[in-house]
C-alpha positions in Angstrom: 83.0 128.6 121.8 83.1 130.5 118.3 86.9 128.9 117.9 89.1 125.9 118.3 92.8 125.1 117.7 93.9 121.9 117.0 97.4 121.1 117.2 99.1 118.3 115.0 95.7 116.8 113.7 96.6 112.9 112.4 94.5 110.6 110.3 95.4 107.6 111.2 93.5 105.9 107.9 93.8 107.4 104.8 93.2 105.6 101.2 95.7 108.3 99.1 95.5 105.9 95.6 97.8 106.6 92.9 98.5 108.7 89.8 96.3 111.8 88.8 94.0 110.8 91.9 96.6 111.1 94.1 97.5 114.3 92.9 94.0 116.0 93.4 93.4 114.6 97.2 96.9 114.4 98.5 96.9 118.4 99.1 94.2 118.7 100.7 94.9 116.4 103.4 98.3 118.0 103.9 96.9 121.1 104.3 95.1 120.6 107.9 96.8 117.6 108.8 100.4 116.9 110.3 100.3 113.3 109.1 98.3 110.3 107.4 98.7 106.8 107.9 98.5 106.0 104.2 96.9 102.5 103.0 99.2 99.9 100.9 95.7 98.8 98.9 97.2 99.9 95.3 97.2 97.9 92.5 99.7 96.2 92.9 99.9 96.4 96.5 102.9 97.5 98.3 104.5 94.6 99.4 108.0 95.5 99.0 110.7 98.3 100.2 111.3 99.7 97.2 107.5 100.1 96.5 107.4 101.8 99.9 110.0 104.5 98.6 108.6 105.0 95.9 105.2 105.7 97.0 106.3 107.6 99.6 108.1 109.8 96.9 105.0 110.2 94.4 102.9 111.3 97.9 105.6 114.2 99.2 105.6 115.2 95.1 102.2 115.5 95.5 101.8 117.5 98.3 104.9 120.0 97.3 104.6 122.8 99.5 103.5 121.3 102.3 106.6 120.6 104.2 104.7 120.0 107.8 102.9 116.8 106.5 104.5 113.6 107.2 102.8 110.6 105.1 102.9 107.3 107.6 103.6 104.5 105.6 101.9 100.9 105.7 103.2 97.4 104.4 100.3 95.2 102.6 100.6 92.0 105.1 101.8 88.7 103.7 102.3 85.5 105.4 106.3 85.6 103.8 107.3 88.2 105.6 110.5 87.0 107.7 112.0 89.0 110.4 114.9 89.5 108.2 112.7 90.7 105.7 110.8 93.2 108.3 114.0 94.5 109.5 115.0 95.9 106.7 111.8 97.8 106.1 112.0 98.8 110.2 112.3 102.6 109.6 110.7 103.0 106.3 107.2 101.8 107.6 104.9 102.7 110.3 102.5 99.5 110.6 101.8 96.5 108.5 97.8 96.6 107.3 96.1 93.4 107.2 93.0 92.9 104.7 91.0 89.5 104.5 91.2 88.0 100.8 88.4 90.0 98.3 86.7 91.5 101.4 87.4 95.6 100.1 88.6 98.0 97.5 91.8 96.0 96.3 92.5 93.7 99.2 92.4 90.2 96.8 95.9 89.7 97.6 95.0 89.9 101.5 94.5 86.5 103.8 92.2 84.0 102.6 92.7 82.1 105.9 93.3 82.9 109.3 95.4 79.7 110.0 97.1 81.4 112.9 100.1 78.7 112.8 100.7 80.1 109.1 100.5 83.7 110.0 103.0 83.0 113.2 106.5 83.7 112.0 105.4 87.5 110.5 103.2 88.2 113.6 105.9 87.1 116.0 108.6 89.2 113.8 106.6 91.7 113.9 106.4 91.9 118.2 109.5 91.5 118.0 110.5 94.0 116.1 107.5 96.6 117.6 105.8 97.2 114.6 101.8 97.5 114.6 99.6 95.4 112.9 96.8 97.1 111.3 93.4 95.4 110.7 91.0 96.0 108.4 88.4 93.5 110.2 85.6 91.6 108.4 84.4 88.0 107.8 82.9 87.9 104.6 79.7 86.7 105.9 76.6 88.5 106.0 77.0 92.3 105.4 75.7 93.3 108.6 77.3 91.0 110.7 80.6 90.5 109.5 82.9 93.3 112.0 81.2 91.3 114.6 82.0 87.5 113.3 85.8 88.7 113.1 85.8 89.7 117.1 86.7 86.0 117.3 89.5 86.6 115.2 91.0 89.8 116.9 90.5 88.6 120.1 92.7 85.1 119.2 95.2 86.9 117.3 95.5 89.9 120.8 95.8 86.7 123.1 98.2 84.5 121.0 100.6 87.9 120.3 100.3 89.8 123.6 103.1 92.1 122.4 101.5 92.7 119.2 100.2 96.4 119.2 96.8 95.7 117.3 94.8 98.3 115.7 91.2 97.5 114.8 90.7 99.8 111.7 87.4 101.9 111.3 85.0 100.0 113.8 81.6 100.1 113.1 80.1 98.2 115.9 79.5 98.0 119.7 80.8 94.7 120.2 84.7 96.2 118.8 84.3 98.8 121.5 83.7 96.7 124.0 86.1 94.3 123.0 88.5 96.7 123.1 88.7 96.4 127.0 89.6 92.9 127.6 92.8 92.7 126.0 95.3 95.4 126.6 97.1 95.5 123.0 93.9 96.3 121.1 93.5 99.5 119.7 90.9 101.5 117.4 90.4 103.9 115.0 86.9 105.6 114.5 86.1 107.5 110.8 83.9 110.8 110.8 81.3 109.3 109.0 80.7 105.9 111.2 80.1 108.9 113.8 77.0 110.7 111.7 75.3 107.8 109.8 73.8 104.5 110.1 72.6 102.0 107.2 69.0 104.0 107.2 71.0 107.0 105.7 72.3 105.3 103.5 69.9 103.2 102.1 66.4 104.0 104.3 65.5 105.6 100.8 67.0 106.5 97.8 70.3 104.2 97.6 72.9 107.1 99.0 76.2 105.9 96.7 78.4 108.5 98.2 77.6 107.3 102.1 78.1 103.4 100.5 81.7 102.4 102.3 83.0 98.8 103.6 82.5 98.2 106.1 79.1 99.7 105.8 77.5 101.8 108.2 75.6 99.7 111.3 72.7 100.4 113.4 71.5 103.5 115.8 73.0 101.6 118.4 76.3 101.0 117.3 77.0 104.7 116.0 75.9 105.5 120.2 78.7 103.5 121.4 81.6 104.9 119.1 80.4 108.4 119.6 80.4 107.2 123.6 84.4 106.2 123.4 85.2 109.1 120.8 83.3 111.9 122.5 85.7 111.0 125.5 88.3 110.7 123.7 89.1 106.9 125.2 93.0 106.5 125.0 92.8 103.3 122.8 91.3 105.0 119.7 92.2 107.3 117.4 90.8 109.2 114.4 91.2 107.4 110.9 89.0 108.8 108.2 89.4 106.1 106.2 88.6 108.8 103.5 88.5 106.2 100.2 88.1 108.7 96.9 86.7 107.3 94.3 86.0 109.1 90.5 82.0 109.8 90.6 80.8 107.6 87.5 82.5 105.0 89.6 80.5 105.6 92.6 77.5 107.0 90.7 77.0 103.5 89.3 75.3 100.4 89.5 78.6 98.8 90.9 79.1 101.3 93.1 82.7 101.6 94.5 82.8 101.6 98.4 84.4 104.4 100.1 83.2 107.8 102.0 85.5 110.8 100.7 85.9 113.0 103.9 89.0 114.4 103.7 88.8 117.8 102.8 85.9 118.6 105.8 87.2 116.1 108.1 87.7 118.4 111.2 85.0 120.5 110.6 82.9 117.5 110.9 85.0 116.6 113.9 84.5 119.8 115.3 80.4 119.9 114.8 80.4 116.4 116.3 82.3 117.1 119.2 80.7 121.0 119.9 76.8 119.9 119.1 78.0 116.7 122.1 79.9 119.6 124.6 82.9 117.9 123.9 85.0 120.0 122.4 87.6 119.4 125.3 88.2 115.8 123.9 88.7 116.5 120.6 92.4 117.6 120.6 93.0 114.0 122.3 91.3 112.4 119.9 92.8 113.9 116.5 95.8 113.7 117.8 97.3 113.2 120.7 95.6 109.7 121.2 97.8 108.8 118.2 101.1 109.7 118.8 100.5 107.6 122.4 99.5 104.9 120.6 102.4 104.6 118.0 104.7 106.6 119.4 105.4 109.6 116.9 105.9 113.1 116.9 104.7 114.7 114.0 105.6 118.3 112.3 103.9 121.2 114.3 100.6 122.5 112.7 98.0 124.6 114.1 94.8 124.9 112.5 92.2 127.3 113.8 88.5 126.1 113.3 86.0 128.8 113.6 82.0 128.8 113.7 81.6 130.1 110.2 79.1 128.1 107.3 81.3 126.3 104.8 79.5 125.2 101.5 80.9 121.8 101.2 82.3 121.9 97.1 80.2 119.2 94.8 83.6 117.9 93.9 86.8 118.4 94.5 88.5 117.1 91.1 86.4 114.2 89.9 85.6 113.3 93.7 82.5 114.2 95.1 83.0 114.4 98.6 80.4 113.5 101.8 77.7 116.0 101.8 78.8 117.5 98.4 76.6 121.1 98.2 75.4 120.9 101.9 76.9 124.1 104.4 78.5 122.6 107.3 78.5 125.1 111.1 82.2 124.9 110.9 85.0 126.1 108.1 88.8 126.2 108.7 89.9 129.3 109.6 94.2 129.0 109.4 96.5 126.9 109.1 99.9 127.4 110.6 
């Protein structure tokens, strides 16, 4: 096949920031996508409606001229949130994104205890009031084991809040994918890159800053079972690039920042995955029609043709350099409509 059409491609995790940032990658999301669930993690955090609105206008001033993208906007969770509260924010949100205390990019505001009993009154709000919750899911144990220490977590809070729609955000590992059949409200969404590398890529040799993300890549194993449940485009997950931008002396640093920036060659990394797999059937499903199952949307109509042409990937794309920054990728974008 030397062509696909996607309809109504969705990221379902997307890290937009703030300010000049926000100017450079906004656009080129909105460009091949019809919509973005867009991360609360600012400094401050939004937390309230007004800071909703308001980020929601700096995002649509951004992408000017791109009138078919719809930005999906999150809540940063707090244990204060009453129904009332929640209510009023029903139809200016999408989800509510949960982050444990310190454990990413921005998230020390997030919950430094799971106390279930303490969280009850915003998680049974929310059931009621059928908005998602939106998990970014890691202990802060060690590195490598802390998506899997948190399956304790997610499988208590799916149990305790069976009308809770629960989306485990960017998995990493096999044991979320398997969890994700023994409790009906659990959902997933799977990022390009947690689909191409493991930890040997990024740090078998030379430390790779611009593969470093949270939560980091996992083993050979656990890349062959999300690749099994995206390749077939399993109903309960989704695409989310979790595409995190960060200015390059940032990453380029011994503190480096964590976050993969993907979102400029998303889909035609989507498409190289799916086509070098025979799977190019599935990926309409799981770009986007997967999603707007799962929260019920229906977003502006965008078709975007993908043909089998080398794209030189840019080494930056303002002060961002992107994944594989100078490398020619099988597939390029060839229209949007």
């Amino acid at each position: 096949m030397n062509g696909v059409i996607l309809s109504m491609p969705l990221d379902m995790h997307l890290h937009l920031r703030d300010h000049e940032m926000l100017e450079v990658v906004a656009p080129l999301t909105a460009h091949t996508f019809s919509g973005a669930l867009v991360m609360p993690n600012l400094v401050p955090p939004v937390k309230t409606r007004d800071a909703v609105i308001a980020y929601r206008k700096r995002i649509l001033d951004a992408v000017e001229g791109h009138n078919d993208f719809e930005p999906y906007m999150t809540l940063f969770f707090d244990a204060s949130y009453d129904k009332a509260f929640l209510q009023e924010l029903r139809d200016d949100i999408l989800a509510l994104k949960l982050y444990p205390a310190g454990i990413t990019t921005n998230s020390q505001g997030g919950v430094a205890h799971f106390d279930i009993e303490t969280l009850r009154p915003t998680l049974e709000a929310m059931s009621e009031l059928g908005i998602p919750l939106c998990v970014h899911g890691e202990t802060n144990g060690f590195v490598m084991e802390r998506e899997t220490e948190f399956m304790t977590i997610y499988a208590r809070l799916a149990s305790e809040f069976p009308n809770l729609k629960i989306i485990m955000e960017h998995i990493t590992t096999q044991a979320a994918v398997e969890l994700l059949e023994l409790y009906e409200n659990l959902y997933a969404t799977i990022t390009v890159h947690h689909l191409l590398i493991t930890l040997d890529d990024v740090a078998g040799g030379l430390m790779q800053p611009h593969l470093f993300c949270k939560p980091i890549a996992k083993r050979p194993q656990d890349r062959a079972a999300l690749l099994d449940v995206a390749l077939r485009a399993h109903p309960k997950v989704m695409f989310g690039s979790d595409s995190a931008p960060h200015p390059q002396h940032a990453k380029e640093s011994c503190g480096c920042a964590a976050g993969v920036f993907t979102a400029p060659i998303a889909l035609q990394l989507l498409c190289d995955i799916f086509d070098r797999h025979d799977a190019l059937e599935n990926l309409q499903a799981f770009v986007s029609t997967n999603a707007e199952n799962i929260y019920g949307i229906c977003p502006a109509f965008k078709e975007v043709t993908l043909i089998r042409q080398p794209f030189l990937v840019p080494e930056k794309y303002g002060s961002v350099v992107p994944m594989y920054a100078g490398q020619t990728l099988p597939w390029s974008i060839g229209s949007v409509q």
